[in-house]
C-alpha positions as CSV (number, residue, x, y, z in Angstrom):
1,X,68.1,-30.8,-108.3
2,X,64.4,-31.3,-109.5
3,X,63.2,-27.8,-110.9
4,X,59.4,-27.1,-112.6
5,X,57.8,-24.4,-113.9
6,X,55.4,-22.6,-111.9
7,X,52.0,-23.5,-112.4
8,X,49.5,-20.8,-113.9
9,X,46.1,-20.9,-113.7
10,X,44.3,-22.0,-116.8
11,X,42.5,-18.3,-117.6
12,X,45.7,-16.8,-117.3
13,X,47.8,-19.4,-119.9
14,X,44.1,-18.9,-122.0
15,X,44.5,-15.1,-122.0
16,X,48.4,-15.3,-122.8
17,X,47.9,-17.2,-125.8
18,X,45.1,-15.1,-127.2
19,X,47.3,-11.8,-126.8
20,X,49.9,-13.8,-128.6
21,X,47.5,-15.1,-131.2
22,X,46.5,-11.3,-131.5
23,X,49.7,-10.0,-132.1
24,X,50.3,-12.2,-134.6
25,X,47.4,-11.7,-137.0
26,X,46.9,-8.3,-136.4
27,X,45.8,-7.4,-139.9
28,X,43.7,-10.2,-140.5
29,X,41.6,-9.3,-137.0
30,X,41.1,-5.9,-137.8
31,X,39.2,-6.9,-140.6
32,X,37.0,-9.0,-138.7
33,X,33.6,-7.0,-138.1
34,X,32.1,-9.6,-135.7
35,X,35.1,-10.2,-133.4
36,X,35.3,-6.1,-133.3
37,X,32.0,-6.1,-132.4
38,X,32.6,-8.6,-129.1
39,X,35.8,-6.4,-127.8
40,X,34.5,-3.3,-128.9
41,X,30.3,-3.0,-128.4
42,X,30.4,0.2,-127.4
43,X,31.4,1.4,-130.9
44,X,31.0,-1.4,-133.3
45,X,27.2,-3.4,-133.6
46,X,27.7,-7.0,-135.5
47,X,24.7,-6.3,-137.0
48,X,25.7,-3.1,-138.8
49,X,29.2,-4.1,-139.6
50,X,29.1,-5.8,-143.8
51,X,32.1,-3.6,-144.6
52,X,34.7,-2.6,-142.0
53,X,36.4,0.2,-143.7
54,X,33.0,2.0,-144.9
55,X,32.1,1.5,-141.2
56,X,34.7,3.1,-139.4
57,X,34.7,5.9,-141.9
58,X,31.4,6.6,-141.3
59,X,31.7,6.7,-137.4
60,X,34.1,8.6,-137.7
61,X,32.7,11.3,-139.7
62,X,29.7,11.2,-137.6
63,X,31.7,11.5,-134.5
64,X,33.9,14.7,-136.2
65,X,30.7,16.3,-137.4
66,X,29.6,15.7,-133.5
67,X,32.7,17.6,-132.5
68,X,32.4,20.2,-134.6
69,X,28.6,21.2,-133.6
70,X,30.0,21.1,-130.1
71,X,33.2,23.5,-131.5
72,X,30.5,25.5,-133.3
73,X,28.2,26.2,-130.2
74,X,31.0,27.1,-127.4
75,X,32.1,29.8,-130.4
76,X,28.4,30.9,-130.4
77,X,28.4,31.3,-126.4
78,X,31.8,32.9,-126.3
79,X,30.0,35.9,-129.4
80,X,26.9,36.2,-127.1
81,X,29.2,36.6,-124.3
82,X,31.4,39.1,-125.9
83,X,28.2,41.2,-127.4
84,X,26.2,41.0,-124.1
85,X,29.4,42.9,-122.4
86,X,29.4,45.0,-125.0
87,X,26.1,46.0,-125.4
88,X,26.1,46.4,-121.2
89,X,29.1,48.7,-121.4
90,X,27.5,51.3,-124.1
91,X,23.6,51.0,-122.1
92,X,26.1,52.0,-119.0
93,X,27.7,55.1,-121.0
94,X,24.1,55.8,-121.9
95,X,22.9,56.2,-118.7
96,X,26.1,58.6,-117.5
97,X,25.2,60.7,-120.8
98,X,21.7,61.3,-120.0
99,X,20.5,64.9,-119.4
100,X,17.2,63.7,-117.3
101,X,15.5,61.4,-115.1
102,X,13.1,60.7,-118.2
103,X,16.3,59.5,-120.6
104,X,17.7,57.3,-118.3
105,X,14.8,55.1,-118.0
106,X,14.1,55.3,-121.6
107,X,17.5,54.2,-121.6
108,X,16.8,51.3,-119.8
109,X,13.6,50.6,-121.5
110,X,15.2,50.8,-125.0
111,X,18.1,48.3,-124.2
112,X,16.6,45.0,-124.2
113,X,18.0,44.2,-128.2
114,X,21.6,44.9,-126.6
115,X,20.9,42.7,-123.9
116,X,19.9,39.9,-126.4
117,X,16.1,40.5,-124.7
118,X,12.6,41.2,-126.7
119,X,11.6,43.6,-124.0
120,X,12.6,45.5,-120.6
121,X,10.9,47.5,-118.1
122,X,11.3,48.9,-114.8
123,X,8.7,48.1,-112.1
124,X,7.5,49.8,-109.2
125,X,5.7,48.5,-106.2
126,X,2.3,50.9,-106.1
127,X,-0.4,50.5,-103.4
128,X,-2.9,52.5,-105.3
129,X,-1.7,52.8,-108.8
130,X,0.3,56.0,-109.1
131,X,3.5,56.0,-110.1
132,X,5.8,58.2,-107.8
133,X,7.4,59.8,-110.5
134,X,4.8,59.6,-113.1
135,X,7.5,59.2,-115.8
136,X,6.5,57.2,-119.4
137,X,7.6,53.3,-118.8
138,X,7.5,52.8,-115.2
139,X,5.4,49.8,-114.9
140,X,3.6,49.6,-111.5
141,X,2.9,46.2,-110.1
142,X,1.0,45.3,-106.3
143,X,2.8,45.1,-103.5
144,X,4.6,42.0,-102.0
145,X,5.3,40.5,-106.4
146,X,8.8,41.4,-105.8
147,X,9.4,39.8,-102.1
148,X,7.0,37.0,-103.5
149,X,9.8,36.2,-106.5
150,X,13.0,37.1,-104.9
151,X,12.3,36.6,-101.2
152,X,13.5,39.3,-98.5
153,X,17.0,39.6,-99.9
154,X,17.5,38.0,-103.1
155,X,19.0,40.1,-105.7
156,X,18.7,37.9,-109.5
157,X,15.4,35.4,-110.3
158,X,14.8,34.0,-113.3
159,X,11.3,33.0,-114.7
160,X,9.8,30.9,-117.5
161,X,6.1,32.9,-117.4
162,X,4.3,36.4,-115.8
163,X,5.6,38.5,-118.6
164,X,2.5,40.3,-119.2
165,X,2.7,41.6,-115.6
166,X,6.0,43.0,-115.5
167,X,5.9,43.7,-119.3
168,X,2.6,44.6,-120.4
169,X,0.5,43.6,-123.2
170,X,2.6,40.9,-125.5
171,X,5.2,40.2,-122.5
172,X,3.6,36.3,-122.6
173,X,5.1,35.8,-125.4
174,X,8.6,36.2,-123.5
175,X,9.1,32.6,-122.4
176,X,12.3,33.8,-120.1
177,X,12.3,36.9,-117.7
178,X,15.2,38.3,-115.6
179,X,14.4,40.1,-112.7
180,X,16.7,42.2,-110.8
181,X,15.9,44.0,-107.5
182,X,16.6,47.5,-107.9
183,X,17.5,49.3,-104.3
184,X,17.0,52.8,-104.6
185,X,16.7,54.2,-101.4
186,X,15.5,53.5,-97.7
187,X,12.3,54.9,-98.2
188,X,11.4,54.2,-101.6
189,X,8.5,51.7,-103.1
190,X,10.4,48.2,-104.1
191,X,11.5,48.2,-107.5
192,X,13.1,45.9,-110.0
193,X,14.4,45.9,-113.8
194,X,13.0,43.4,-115.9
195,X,13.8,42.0,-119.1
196,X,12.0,39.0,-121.2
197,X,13.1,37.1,-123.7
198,X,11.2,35.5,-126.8
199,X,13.8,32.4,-126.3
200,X,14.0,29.6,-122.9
201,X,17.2,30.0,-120.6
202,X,17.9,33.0,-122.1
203,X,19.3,34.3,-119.0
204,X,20.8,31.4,-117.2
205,X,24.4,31.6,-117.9
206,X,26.6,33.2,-115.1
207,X,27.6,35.7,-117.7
208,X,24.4,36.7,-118.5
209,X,24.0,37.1,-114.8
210,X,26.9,39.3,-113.7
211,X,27.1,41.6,-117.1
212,X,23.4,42.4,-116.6
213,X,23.6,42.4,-112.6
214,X,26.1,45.4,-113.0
215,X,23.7,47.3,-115.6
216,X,20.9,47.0,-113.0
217,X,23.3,48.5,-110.5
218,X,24.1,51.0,-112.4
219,X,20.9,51.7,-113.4
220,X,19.9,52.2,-109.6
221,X,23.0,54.5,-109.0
222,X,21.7,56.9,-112.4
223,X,18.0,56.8,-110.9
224,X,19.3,57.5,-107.4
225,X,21.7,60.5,-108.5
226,X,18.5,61.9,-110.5
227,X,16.0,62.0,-107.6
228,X,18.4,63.1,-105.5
229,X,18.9,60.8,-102.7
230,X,21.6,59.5,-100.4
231,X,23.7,56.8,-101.0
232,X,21.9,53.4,-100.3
């Protein structure tokens, strides 16, 4: 009985005998800059390549020096992380050790270095300018600036300008603000707790977010307590 092989197509015979050709001269190949170049363009550029070895050494160095910023900046995050919490944790002991309504805003007020912030202030809503408690650092601002930033509910915004409004004289120089709605009580003027920072997307990060978020509430509960009202 007749038998033949089967027929192939001519690519596939072509590519069969280059992976043979491949194997076999393995060495040789790997020395070849140009034919590197054609398999590889992504990472090797024929017109760079004069010596192969000094090449690839260099890539890779460049590439581990790459790796090692990116090492370098997730341990940077994961210090600002762990001193923001911390910094949050003794502002909240703070405010549970103050002995007046007066100390715990200064409290807040003073904790912007802690917070990795320039500046912070608390600010209150005011139709005609006073302050309702009349206590040093409460910032007043007109009506509506808070429901203009955060809307009717919104809790967190984060801005790149206005820090001379919520932070007085030198607060433009904070290119990054965090503003958190403060809810004090039913019938008290809209408030918020601000802080600015000198540095963009200082307060971006979801950590930044919830560790400061939980000062702010905390904040509200201390001011709250001091003035005596219910439960909001």
């Amino acid at each position: 009985m007749n038998s033949s092989a089967p027929s192939r197509a001519p690519s596939d015979a072509a590519a069969e005998a280059v992976k043979a050709y491949i194997r076999m001269n393995k060495a040789s190949l790997a020395a070849d800059g140009e034919l590197l170049a054609m398999l590889l363009p992504e990472r090797f550029d024929a017109s760079e390549v004069r010596d192969l070895q000094r090449f690839v050494i260099e890539r890779l160095t460049a590439e581990n020096a790459t790796l090692r910023a990116e090492r370098d900046a997730l341990l940077g995050a994961r210090d600002r992380v762990v001193r923001l919490g911390e910094g949050v944790r003794r502002a909240v002991l703070d405010l549970v050790d103050a002995r007046s309504f007066d100390e715990a805003i200064a409290v807040a007020t003073s904790a912007a270095p802690a917070f990795g912030a320039e500046r912070a202030a608390l600010c209150i809503e005011s139709e005609d300018g006073t302050a309702p408690t009349g206590t040093k650092g409460v910032r007043l601002i007109p009506p509506g600036t808070i429901a203009a930033i955060l809307g009717s509910d919104g809790m967190l915004g984060v801005l790149s300008g206005g820090g001379e409004l919520f932070l007085g004289p030198g607060g433009e120089a904070c290119r990054s603000l965090a503003i958190f709605r403060m809810r004090i009580g039913r019938d008290t003027p809209a408030a918020i707790y601000v802080l600015g920072a000198a540095a963009e997307g200082g307060f971006e990060t979801d950590d930044a977010a919830a560790d400061l978020g939980f000062f702010a509430r905390a904040l509200e509960r201390a001011i709250r307590a001091w003035l005596d009202l219910p439960k909001f």
